[in-house]
C-alpha positions as CSV (number, residue, x, y, z in Angstrom):
1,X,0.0,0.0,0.0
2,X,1.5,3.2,-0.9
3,X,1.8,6.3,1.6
4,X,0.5,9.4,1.4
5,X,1.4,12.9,2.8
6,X,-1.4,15.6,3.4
7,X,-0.8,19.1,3.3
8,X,-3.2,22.2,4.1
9,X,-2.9,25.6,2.5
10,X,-4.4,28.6,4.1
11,X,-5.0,32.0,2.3
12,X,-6.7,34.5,3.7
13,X,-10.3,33.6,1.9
14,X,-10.0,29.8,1.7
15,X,-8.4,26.9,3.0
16,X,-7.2,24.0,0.8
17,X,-6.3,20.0,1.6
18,X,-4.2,18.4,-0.9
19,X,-3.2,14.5,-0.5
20,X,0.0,13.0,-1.9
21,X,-0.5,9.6,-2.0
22,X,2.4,7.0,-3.4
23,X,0.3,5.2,-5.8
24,X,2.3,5.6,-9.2
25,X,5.2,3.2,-9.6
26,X,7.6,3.1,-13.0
27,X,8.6,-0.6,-13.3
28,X,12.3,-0.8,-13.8
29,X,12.7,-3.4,-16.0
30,X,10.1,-2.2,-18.5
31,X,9.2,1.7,-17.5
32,X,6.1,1.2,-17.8
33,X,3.5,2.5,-15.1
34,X,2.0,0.2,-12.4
35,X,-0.6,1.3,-10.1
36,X,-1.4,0.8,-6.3
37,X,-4.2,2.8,-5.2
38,X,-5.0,2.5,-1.4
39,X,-9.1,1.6,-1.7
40,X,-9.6,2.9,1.6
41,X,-7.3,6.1,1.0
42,X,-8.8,6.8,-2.0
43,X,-12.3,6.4,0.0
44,X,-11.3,8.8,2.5
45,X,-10.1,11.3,-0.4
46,X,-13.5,11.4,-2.0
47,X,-15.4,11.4,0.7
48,X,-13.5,14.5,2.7
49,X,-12.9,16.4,-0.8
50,X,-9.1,16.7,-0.3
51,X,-7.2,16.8,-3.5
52,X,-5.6,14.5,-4.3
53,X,-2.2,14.4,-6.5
54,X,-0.2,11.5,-6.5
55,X,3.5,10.7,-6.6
56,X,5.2,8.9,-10.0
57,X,7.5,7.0,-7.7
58,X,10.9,5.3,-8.5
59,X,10.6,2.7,-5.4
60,X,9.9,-1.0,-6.3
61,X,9.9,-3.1,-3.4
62,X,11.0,-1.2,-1.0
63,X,14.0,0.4,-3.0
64,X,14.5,3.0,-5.0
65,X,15.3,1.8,-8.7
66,X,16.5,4.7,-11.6
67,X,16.3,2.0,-14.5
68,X,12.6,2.7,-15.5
69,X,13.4,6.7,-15.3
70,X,16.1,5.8,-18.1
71,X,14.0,3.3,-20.5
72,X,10.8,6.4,-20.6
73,X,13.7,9.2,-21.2
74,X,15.1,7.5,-24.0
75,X,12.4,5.9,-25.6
76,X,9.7,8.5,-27.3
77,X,7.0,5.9,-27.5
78,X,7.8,4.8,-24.0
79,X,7.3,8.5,-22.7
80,X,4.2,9.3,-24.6
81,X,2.8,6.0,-23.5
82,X,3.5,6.8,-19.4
83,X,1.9,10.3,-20.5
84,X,-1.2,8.8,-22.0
85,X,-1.3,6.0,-19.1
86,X,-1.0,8.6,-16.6
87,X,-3.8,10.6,-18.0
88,X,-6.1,8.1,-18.0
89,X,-5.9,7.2,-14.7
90,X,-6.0,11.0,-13.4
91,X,-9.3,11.6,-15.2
92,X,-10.3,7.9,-14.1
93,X,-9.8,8.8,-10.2
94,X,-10.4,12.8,-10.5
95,X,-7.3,13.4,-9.4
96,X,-6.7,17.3,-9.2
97,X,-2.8,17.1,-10.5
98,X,0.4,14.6,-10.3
């Protein structure tokens, strides 16, 4: 299950929740994106209205892993696939951002 991090941001006429859940993963051996979303985080999220943007993460396993960083950066198709994936599944879960 991936973490999250919440944040609040105050201005004088609003306050704001954002959510920064780890639920984005690059696989290193192929770059391509894998997915992890917390049901029960992700019920909490809609049902409180915090927005919530979540982290493209490097870790796999517990570790941090640069390999699927390098196949998306230099492979064209491979980066406008992650784009398109990443997308989808932003519209899919309303998230506000990544």
């Amino acid at each position: 299950m991936g973490s999250a991090v919440f944040e609040v941001s105050e201005t004088k006429h609003q306050t704001r929740q954002f959510g920064f859940p780890e639920w984005f993963f690059l696989d290193p051996k192929s770059g391509n994106l894998k997915t992890n979303i917390d049901p029960e985080g992700y019920k909490i999220i809609k049902r409180t209205g915090v927005a919530a943007m979540p982290i493209l993460s490097n870790n796999s396993d517990q570790e941090f892993h640069a390999e699927g960083v390098g196949k998306v950066l230099n492979d064209s198709k491979k980066s406008t696939a992650l784009i398109q994936k990443l997308t989808q599944q932003c519209l899919k879960y309303h998230f506000k951002e990544m």
